[in-house]
N, C-alpha and C positions, 0 to 999 in steps of 0.2 A: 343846875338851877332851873331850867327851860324844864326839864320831867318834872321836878319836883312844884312847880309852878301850873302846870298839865292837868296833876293828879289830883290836884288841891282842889283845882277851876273844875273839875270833875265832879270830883265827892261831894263839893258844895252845891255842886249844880243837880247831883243826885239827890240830895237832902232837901233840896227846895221843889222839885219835883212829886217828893214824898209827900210834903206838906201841901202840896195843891190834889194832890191826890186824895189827905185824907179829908178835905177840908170837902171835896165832893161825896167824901164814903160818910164821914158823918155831921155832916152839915156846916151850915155858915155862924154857927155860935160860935166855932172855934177864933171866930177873928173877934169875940169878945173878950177873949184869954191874952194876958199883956205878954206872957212868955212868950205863948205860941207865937203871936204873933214880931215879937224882936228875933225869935231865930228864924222867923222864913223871912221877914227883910234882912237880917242878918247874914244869914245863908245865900241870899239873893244878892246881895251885894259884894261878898265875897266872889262870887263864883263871875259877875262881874271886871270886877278890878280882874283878877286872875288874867281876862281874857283881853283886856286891855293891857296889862304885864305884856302877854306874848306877841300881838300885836306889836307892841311898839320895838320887841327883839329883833326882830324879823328885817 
């Protein structure tokens, strides 16, 4: 469960990443978009909890 927990806190972490990336490659309209913006808080906050999950394993 602790990897699977790891890999998630990851990907989400990579996907939120993405999303600040693109948000610098083409502009700040993107935080006009209701989508775009529910999955990079979305993403954000996943990747979050995750690392509070393993923390509190430990």
């Amino acid at each position: 469960m602790k990897a699977f927990v790891a890999t998630t806190g990851v990907a989400f972490g990579l996907l939120f990443l993405a999303h600040i990336a693109r948000i610098f490659a083409e502009g700040a309209h993107l935080l006009t978009e209701p989508v775009f913006l529910a999955t990079t808080v979305g993403s954000a906050s996943i990747c979050v909890w995750a690392i509070v999950i393993l923390k509190q394993r430990k």
